[in-house]
MARBA-3410 file (N, C-alpha, C, O; in Angstrom, 1 decimal):
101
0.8,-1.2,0.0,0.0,0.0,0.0,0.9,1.2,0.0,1.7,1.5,0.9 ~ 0.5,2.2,-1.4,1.3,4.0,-0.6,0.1,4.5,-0.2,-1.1,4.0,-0.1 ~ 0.7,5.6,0.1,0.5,7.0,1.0,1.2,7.9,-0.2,2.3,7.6,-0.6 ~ 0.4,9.3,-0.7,1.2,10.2,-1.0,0.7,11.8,-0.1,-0.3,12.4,0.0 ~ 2.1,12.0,0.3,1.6,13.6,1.1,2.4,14.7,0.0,3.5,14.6,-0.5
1.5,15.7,0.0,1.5,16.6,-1.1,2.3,17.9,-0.2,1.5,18.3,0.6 ~ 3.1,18.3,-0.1,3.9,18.8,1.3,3.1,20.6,0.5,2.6,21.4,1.2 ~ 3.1,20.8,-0.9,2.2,22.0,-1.1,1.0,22.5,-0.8,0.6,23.7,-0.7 ~ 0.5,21.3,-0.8,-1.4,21.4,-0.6,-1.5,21.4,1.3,-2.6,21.6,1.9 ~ -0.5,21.2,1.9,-0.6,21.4,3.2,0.1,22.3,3.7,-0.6,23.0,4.5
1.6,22.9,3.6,2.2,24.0,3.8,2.7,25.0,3.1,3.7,25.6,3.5 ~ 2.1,25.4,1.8,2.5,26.1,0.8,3.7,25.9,0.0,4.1,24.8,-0.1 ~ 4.1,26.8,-0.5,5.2,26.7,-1.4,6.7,26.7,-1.2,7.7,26.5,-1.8 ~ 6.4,27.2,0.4,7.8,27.4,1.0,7.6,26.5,2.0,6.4,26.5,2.3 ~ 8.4,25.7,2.7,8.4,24.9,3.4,9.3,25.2,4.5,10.5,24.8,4.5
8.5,26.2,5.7,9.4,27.1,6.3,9.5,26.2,8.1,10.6,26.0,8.6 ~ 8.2,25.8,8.7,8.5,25.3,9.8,8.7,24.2,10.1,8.0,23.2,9.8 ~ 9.9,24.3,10.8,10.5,22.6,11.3,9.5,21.9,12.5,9.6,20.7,12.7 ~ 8.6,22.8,13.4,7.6,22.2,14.3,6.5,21.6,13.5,5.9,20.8,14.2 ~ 6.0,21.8,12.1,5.4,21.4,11.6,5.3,20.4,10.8,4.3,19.8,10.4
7.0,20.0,10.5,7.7,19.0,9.9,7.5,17.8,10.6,6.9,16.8,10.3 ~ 8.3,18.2,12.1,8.2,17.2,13.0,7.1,16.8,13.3,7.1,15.6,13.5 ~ 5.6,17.4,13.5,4.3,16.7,13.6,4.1,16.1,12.1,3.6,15.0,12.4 ~ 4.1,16.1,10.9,3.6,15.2,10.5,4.5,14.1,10.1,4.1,13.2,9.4 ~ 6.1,14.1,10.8,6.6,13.0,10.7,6.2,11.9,11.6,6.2,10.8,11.2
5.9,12.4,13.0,5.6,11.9,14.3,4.2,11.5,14.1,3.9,10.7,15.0 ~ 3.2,11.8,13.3,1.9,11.6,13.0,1.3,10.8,12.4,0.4,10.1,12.6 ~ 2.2,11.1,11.2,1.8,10.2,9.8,3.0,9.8,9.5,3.2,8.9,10.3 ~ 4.0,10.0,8.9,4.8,9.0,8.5,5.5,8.3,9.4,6.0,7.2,9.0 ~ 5.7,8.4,10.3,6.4,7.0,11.1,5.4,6.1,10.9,5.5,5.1,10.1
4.2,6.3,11.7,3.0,5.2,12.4,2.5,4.3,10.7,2.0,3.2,10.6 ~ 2.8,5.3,9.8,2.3,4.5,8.4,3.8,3.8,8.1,3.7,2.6,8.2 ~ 4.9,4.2,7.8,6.1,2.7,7.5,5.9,1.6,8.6,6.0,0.4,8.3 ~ 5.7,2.0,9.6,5.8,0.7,10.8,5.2,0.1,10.6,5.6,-1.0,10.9 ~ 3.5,0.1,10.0,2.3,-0.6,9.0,3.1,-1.0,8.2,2.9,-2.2,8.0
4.1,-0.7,7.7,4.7,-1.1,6.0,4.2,-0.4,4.7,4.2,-0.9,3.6 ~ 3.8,0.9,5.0,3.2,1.4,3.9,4.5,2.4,3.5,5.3,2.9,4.3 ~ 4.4,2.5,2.1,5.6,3.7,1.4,4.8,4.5,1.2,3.7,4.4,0.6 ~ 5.4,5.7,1.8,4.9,6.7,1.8,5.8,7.8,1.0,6.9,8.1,1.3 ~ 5.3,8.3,-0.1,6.0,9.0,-0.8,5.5,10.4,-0.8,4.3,10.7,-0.7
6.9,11.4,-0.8,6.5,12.6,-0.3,6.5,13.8,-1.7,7.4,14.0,-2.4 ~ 5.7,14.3,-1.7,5.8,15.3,-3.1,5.9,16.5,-3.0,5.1,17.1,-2.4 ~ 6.8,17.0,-3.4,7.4,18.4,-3.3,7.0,19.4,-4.7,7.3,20.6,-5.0 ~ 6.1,18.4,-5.5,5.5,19.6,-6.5,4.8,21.1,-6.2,3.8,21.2,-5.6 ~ 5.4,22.2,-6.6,4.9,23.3,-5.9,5.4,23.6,-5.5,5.4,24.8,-5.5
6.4,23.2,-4.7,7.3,23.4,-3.4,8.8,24.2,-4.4,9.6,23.8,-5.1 ~ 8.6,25.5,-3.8,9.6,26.0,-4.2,10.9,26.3,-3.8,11.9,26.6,-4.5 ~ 10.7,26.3,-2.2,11.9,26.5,-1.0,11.7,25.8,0.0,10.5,25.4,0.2 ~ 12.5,25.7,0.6,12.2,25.0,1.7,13.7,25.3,3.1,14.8,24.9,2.7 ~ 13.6,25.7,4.1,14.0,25.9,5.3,14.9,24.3,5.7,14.3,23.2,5.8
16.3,24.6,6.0,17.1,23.4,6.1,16.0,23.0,8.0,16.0,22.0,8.7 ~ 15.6,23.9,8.2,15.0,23.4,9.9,13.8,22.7,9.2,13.7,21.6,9.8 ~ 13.2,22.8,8.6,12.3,21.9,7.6,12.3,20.7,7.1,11.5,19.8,7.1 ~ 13.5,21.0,6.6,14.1,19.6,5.9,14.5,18.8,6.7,14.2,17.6,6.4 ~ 15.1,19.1,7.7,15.9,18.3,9.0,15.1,17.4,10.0,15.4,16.4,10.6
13.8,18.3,10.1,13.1,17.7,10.9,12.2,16.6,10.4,11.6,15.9,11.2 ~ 12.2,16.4,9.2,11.6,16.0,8.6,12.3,14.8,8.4,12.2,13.7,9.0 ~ 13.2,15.2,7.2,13.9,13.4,6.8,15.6,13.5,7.8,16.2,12.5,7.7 ~ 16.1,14.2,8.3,17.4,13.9,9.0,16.7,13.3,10.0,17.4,12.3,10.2 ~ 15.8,13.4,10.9,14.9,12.7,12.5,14.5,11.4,11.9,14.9,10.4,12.6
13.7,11.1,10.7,13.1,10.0,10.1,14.4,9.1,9.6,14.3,7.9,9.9 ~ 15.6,9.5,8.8,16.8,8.7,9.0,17.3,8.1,10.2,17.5,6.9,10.5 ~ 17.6,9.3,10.8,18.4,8.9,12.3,17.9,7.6,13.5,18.5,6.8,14.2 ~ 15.9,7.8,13.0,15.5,7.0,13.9,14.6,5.6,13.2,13.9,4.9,13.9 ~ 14.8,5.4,11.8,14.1,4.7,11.0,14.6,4.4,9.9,14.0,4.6,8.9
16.0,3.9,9.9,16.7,4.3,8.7,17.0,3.2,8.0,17.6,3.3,6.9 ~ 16.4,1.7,8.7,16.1,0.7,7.6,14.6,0.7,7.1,14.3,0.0,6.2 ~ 13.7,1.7,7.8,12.4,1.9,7.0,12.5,3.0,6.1,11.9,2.9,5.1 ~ 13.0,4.1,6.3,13.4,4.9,5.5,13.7,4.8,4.1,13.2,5.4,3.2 ~ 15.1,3.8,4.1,15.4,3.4,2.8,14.6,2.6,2.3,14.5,2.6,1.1
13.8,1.6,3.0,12.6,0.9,1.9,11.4,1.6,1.9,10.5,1.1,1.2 ~ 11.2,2.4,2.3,9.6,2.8,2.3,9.4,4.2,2.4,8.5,4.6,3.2 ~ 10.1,5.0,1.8,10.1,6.6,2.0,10.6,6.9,0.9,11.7,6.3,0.8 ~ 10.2,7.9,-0.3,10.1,8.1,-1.6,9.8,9.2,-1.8,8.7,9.6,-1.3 ~ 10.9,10.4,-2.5,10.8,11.5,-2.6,10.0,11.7,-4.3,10.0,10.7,-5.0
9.3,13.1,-5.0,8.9,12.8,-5.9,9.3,14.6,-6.2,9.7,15.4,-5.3 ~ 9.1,14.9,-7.3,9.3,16.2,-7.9,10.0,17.2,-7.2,9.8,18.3,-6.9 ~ 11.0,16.3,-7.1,12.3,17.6,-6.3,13.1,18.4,-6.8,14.2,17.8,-6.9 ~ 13.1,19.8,-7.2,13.7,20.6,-8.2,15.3,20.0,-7.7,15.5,18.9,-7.2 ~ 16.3,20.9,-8.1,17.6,20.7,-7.8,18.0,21.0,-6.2,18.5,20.2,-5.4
17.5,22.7,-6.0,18.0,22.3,-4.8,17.0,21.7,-3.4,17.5,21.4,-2.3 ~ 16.1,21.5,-3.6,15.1,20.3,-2.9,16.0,19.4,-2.6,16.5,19.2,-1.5 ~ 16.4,18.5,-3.9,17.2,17.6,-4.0,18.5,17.4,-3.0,18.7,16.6,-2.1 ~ 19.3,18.4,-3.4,20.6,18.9,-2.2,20.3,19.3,-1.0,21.2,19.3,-0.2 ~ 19.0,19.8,-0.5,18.9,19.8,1.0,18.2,18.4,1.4,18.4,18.2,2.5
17.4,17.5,0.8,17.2,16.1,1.3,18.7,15.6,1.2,19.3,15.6,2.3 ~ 19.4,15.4,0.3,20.6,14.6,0.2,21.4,14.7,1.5,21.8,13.7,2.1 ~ 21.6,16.3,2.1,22.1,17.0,2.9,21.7,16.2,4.4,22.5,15.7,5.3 ~ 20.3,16.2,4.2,19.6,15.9,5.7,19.3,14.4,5.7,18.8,13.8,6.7 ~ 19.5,13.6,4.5,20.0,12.5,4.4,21.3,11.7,5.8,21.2,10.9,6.7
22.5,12.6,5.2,23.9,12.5,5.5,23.6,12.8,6.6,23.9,11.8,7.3 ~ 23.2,13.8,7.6,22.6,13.8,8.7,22.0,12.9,9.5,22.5,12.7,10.6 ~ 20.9,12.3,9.1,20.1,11.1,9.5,21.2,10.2,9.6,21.3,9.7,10.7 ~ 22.1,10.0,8.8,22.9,8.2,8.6,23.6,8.5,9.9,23.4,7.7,10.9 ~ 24.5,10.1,10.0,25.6,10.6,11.0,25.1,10.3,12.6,25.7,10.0,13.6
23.7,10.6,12.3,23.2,10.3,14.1,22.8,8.9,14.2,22.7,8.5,15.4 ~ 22.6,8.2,13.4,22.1,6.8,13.1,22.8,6.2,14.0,22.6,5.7,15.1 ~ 23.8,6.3,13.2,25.2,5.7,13.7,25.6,5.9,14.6,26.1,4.9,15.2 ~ 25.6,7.1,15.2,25.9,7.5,16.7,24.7,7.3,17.9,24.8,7.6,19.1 ~ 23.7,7.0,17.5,22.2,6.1,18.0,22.9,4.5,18.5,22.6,3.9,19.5
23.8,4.1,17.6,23.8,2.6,17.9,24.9,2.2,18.3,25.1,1.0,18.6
END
């Protein structure tokens, strides 16, 4: 089963607060991979986005879920630099992972 969250149709175009990140990671995407569902996240629309945004979002979701992460977590229309601040907050996630275990 996916899941797709539309990260435009719920926080606009800029993707500014990390307290908001952190609730729908803690809400919906953990409690849905632990089901086993992939949930893929779409950044269409999304024109910026705040590294406190990004971080809370997939660096927290790596650090603490990072063999569900890589199977079941799916980025979708990520301009360039979208792309380089996931990648970013990726390398984050693995760094505390690691230091988690």
């Amino acid at each position: 089963m996916n899941m797709t969250i539309r990260l435009s149709e719920r926080f606009g175009t800029f993707l500014l607060n990390g307290d908001e990140a952190n609730l729908l990671r803690f809400t919906e995407i953990e409690p849905k991979i632990s089901m086993g569902t992939i949930v893929e996240i779409d950044f269409s629309g999304v024109t910026n986005m705040t590294s406190s945004f990004c971080n809370a979002l997939v660096a927290t979701l790596v650090a603490h879920h990072p063999m569900d992460f890589a199977q079941k977590v799916r980025f979708k229309n990520c301009d360039p630099l979208i792309r380089e601040m996931i990648l970013g907050a990726v390398a984050i996630g693995r760094r505390e992972a690691a230091e988690l275990t």
